[in-house]
C-alpha positions in Angstrom: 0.0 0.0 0.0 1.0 3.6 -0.8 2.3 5.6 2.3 -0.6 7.9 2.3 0.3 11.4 3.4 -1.2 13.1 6.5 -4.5 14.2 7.1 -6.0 14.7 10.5 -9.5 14.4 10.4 -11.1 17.2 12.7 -13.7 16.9 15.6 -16.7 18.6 16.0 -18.5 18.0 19.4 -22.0 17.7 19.5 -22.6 17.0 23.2 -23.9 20.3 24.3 -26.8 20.7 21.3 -27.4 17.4 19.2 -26.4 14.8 21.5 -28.8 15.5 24.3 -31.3 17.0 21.3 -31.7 13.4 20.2 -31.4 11.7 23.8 -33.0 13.2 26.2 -35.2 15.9 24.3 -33.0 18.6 24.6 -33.4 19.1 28.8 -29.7 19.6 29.4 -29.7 22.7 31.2 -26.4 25.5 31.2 -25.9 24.9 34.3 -25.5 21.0 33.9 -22.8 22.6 30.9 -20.5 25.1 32.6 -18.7 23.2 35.4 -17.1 21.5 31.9 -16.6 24.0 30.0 -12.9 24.9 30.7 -11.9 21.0 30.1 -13.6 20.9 27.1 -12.1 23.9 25.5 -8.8 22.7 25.9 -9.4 19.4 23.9 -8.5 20.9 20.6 -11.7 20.6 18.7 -12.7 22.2 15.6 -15.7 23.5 17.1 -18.3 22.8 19.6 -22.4 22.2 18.7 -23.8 24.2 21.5 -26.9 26.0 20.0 -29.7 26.4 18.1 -31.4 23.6 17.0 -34.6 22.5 19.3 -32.4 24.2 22.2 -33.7 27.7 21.7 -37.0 26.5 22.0 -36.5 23.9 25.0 -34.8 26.8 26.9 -37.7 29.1 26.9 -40.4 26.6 27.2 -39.5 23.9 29.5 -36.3 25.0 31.5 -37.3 28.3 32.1 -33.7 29.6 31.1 -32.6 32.5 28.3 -31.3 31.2 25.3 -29.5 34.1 24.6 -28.1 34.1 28.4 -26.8 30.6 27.5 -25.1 31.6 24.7 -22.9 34.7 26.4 -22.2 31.9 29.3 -20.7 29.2 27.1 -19.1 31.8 24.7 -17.3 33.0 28.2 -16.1 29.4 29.2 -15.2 28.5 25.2 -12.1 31.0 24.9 -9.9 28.8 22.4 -12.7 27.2 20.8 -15.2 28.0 18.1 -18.9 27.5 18.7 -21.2 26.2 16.7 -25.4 26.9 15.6 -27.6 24.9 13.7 -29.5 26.9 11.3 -32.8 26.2 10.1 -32.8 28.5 6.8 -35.5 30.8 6.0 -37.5 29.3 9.3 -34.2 30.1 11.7 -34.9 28.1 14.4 -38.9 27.8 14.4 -40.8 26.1 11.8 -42.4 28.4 9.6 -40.6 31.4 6.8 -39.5 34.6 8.7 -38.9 37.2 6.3 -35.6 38.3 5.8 -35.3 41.3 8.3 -35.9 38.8 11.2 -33.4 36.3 9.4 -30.7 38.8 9.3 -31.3 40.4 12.6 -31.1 36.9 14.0 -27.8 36.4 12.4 -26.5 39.3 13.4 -27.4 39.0 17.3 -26.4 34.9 17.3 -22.8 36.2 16.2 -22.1 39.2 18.2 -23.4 36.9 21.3 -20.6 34.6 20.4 -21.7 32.1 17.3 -18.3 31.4 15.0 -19.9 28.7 12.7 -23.8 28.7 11.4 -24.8 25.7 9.9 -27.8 26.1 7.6 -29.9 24.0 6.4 -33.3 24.0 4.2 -35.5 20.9 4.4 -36.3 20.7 0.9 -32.9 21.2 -0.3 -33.9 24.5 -1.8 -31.1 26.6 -2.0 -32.9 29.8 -2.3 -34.4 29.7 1.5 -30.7 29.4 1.9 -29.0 33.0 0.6 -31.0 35.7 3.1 -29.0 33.3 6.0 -25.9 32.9 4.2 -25.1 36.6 3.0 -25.8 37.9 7.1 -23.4 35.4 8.3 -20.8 36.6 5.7 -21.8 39.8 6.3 -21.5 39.7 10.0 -17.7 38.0 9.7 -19.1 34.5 10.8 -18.1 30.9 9.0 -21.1 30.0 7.0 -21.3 26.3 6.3 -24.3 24.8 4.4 -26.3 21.9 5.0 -27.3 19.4 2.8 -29.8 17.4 4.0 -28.9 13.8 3.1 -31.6 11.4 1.9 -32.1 8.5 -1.0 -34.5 8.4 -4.1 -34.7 8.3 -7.4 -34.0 12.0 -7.6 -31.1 12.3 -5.2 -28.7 10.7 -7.9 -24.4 11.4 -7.7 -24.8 14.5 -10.0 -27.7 16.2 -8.0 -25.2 16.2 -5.2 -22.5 17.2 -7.3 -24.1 20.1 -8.7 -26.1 21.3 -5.9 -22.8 21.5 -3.6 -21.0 23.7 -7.1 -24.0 25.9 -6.6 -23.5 26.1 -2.9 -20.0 27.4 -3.3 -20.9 29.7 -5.8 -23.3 31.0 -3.4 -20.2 31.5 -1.2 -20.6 29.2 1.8 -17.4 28.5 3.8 -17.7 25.1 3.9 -20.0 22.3 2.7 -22.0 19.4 5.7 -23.4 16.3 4.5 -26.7 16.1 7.1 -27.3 12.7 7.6 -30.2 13.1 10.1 -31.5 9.4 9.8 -28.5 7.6 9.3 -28.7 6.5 5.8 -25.9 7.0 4.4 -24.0 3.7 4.3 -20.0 3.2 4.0 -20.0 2.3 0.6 -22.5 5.2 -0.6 -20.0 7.4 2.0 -16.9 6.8 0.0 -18.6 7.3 -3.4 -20.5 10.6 -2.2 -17.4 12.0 -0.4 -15.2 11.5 -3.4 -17.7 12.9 -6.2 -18.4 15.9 -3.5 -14.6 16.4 -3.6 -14.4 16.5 -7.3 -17.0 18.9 -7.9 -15.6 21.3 -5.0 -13.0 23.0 -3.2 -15.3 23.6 0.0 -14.2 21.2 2.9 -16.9 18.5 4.0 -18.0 18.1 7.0 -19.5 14.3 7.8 -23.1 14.6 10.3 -24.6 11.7 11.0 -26.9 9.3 13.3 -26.3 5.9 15.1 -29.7 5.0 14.5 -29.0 2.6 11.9 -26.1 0.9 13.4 -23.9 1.8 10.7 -22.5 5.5 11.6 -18.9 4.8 12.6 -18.1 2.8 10.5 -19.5 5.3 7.6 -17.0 7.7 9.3 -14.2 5.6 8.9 -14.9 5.1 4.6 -15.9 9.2 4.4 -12.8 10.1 6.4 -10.4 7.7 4.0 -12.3 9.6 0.7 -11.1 12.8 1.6 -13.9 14.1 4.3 -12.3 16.8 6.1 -14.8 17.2 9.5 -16.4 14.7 11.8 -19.6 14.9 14.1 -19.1 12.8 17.1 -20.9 13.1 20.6 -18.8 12.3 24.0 -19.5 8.3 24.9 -22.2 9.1 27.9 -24.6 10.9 25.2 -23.7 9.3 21.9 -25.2 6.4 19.8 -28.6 5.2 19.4 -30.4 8.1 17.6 -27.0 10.1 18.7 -23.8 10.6 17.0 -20.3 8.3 17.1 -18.4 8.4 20.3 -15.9 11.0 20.5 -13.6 8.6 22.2 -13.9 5.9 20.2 -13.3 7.8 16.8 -10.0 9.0 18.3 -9.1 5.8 18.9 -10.2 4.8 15.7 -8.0 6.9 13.6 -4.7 7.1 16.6 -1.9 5.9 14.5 -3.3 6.4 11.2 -2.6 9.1 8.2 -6.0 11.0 10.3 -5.0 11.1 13.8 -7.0 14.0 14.9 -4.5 14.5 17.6 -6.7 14.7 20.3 -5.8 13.3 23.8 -8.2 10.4 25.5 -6.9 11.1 28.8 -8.6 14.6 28.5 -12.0 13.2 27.0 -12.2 10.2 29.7 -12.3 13.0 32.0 -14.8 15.0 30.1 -17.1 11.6 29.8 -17.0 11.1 33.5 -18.2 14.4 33.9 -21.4 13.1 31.9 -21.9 9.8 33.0 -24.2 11.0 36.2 -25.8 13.2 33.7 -27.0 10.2 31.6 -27.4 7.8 34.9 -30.0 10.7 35.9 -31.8 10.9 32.8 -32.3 7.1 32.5 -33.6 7.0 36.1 -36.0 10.2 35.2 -36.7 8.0 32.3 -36.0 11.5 30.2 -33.2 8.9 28.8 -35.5 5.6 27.0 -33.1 2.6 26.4 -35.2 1.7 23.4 -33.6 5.1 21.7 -30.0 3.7 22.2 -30.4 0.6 20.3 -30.2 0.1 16.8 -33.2 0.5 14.3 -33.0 -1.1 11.2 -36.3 -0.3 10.0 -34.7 3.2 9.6 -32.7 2.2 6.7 -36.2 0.5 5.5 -38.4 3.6 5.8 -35.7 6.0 5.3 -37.3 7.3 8.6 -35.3 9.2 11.1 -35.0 8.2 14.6 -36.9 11.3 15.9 -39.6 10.6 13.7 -39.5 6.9 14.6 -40.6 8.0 18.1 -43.1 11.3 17.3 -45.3 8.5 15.4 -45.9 5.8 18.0 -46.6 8.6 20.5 -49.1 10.1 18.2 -50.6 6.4 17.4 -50.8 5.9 21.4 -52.5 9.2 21.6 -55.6 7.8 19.6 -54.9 3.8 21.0 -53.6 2.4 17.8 -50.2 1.6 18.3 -51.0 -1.9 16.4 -51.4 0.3 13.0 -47.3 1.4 13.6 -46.4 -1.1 10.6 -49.4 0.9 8.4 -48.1 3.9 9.3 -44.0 3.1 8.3 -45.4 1.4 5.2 -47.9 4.2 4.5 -44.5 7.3 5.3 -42.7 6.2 1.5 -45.8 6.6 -0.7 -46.7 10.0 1.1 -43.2 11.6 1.0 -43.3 10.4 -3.1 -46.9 12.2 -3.3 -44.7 15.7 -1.4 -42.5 15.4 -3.9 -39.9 13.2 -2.1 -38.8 15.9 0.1 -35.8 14.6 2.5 -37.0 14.0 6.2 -35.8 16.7 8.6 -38.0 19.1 10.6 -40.1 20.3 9.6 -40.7 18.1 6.6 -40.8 15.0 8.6 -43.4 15.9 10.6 -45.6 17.0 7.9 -45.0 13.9 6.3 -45.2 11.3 9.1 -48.3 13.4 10.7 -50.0 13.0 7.3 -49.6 9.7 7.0 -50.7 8.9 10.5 -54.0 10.5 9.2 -54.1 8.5 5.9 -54.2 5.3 7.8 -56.2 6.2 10.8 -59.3 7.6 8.2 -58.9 4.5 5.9 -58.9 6.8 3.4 -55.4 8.8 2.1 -56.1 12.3 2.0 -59.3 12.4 3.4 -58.3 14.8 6.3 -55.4 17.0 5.2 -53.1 18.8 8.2 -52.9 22.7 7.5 -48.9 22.1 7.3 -49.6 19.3 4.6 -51.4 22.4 2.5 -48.6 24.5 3.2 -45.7 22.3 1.5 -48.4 21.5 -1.3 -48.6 25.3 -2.0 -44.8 25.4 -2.4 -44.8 27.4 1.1 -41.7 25.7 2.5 -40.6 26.1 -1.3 -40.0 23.5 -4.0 -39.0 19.9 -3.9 -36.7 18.2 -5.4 -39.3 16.2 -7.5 -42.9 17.5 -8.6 -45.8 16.6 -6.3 -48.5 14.5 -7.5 -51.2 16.5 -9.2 -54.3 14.2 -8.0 -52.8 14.5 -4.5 -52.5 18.2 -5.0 -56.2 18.8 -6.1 -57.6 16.4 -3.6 -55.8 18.6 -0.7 -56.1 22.5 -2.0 -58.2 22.3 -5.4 -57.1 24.8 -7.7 -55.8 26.8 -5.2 -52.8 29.3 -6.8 -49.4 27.6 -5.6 -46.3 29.4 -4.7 -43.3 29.0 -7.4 -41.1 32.4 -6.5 -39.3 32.1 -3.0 -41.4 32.0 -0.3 -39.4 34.7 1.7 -40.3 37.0 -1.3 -43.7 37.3 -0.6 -43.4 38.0 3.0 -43.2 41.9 4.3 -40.8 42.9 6.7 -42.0 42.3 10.7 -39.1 43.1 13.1 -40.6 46.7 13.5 -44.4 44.7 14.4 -42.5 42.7 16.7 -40.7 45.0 18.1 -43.8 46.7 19.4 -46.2 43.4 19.9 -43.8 42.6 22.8 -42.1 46.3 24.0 -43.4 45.8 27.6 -41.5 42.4 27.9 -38.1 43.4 26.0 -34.8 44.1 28.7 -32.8 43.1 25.8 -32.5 43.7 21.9 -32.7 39.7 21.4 -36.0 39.2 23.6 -37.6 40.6 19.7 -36.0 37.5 18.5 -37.1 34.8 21.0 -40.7 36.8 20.5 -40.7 36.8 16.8 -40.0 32.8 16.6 -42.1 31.7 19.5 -44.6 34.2 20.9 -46.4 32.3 23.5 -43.9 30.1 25.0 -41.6 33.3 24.7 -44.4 35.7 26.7 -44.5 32.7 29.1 -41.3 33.0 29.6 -40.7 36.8 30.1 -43.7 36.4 33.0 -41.3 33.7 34.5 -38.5 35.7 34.2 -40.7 38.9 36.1 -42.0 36.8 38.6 -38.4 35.6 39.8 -37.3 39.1 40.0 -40.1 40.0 42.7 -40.0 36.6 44.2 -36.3 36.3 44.7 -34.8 38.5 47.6 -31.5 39.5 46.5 -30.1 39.3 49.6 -30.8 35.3 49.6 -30.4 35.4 46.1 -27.7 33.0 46.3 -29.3 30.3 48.3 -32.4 30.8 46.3 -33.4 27.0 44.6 -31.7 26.3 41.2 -34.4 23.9 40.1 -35.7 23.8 36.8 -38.8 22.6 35.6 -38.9 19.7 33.4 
């Protein structure tokens, strides 16, 4: 064999966002993070995945904490690291289109607060809910890396990959992920994407993926050999199942190899044992279900992500009829080819897998159509990759006038509306923000925040209770 030159293959760490995103519902709380902080940013990784995401939204609605306030805190700890956001396009970190003042002025704030990297990402793959997001992070200084969500069909052939990524660096993204949110992307189909990616770009790759299908690390290990440049992995007490690799065991992996990331294990066996009570607690809460740790291999059958896996029996429980599950997985292929065979990631995967819940509980397909099923028929989330089907499309909105420009085009400008819906709540310019995405739970949240500042003596301030709903 060849001696094959050098090439460290970086770490990203996804332990403070994704990990505990796809573990335990995203209920880490900062103060469960800081005590680590200082270890962790003397590891050496290329970044850390600490925001955005579902954690804007946890924070606010179920630990009672201020994203924003999260943010400065890690961004304090992190001093020789970069941090990390995931992005959600033209619907930031909610699940509808902002328009592009609240896009930008989200950008904007999420970087001067401390964000280095944004990921972004658009469910359908359509670059144009991309650009608003993109120019304000280039604009603002920040690393813009784009997303593409990863997902098989007849569509999603080598040169769609290819020439979406050209168009992606013509758009002038930093650097280019491969989002494998369900774990389908298999070694073989690693090496063969990786290498085509890298003939068709100078960007470097970046390698996300999920455990769920049992196959993750060793996809890794074939990307990393075909030239991938960046890793995803998750420290050992919050990684597998529907999380990412192990940290650890990557390193290991690739010690002694042309990619040795360089990275010390006696530093990240500390950093685990830091976790471990962390994930003992959560599996005692039962926050942490064993059945999410396995593998699923009906993933790789259903092209269904592990998130999804879960939101569907739940919603079958809801309405006793867990024992139409197999319906429902068999049912989630022939709706997602009706859409227009969007890739699953939120909020496409809900819309899907909600919709086909419906189609088999009615007995009928279509015959009750969710309001977000409308909206991606309309072209409101913006185009698919392939068309939709037409008898789907005038069963669900009749001749109803569908959307073909950019959704964000049509959409006025709101910040200013915002800005005064919510002036009695704001202390700081970003409250706007956590208003504009999620009024309610972000109201809720400003009353919690004004009730603890009459309730809380601040003489006793420090011996005041540091519990946090759940």
């Amino acid at each position: 064999m060849s001696e094959v030159a050098k090439k460290p293959v970086k770490i990203t760490e996804t332990i403070l966002r994704d990990a505990h995103q796809s573990l335990i519902a995203t209920r880490m709380t900062t103060e469960q993070m800081l005590p680590i902080v200082e270890k962790m940013d003397q590891v050496g990784y290329h970044a850390v995945e600490c925001w955005g995401g579902a954690t804007f939204d946890s924070c606010l609605r179920f630990l009672k904490e201020d994203p924003w306030e999260r943010l400065r805190k890690l961004r304090a700890g992190f001093k020789n690291t970069k941090l990390q956001m995931l992005f959600r396009g033209q619907n930031i970190l909610g699940y509808n289109h902002y328009p592009d003042d609240v896009v930008e002025y989200f950008v904007q704030k999420s970087i001067a607060n401390g964000i280095d990297i944004i990921r972004i990402f658009d469910c359908l793959n359509d670059i144009r809910n991309l650009e608003c997001a993109v120019k304000a992070t280039k604009k603002e200084g920040g690393h813009a890396q784009i997303a593409l969500s990863y997902t098989l069909g007849d569509a999603y052939t080598m040169d769609y990959w290819m020439d979406i990524a050209k168009r992606i660096e013509d758009m002038g993204a930093d650097s280019l992920c491969i989002k494998d949110m369900a774990g389908l992307l298999v070694p073989k189909a690693a090496t063969e994407l990786v290498t085509a990616l890298k003939s068709a770009t100078t960007l470097p790759i970046d390698l996300h993926t999920h455990y769920t299908s049992g196959v993750a690390s060793m996809t890794y290990m074939k990307a990393v050999e075909a030239g991938c440049d960046i890793i995803d992995t998750a420290m050992s007490p919050l990684a597998l199942g529907t999380s990412q690799p192990a940290t650890e065991v990557m390193v290991q992996a690739f010690k002694d190899t042309p990619y040795d990331t360089g990275l010390d294990l006696n530093k990240l066996v500390e950093i685990a044992e830091y976790f471990t009570p962390i994930r003992e607690e959560a599996l005692k809460s039962g926050l942490l279900n064993p059945k999410v740790l396995g593998v699923n291999i009906k993933t790789l059958q259903y092209q269904v992500p592990g998130g999804m896996l879960s939101n569907l029996l739940s919603q079958l429980k809801e309405q006793g009829a867990e024992d139409k599950f197999q319906a429902v997985l068999e049912e989630v292929p022939r709706v997602r080819k009706d859409f227009g065979e969007p890739p699953l990631v939120t909020p496409s995967s809900q819309i899907v897998g909600t919709q086909a819940v419906f189609n088999v509980l009615m007995g009928e397909r279509y015959k009750m159509v969710t309001q977000e099923s409308k909206k991606l028929l309309r072209g409101e989330f913006g185009q698919t990759v392939k068309p939709m089907n037409p008898d789907v499309i005038k069963k669900c909105i009749g001749d109803e006038k569908r959307i073909t420009c950019r959704p964000a085009d049509l959409l006025e400008p709101k910040l200013a509306q915002y800005e005064n819906e919510m002036a009695q709540w704001k202390e700081q310019d970003e409250d706007v923000l956590s208003y504009a995405l999620f009024p309610q739970v972000a109201v809720d949240f400003f009353k919690y925040r004004e009730a603890q500042k009459t309730k809380v003596d601040p003489t006793v301030a420090d011996t005041a209770s540091k519990a946090y709903p759940v």
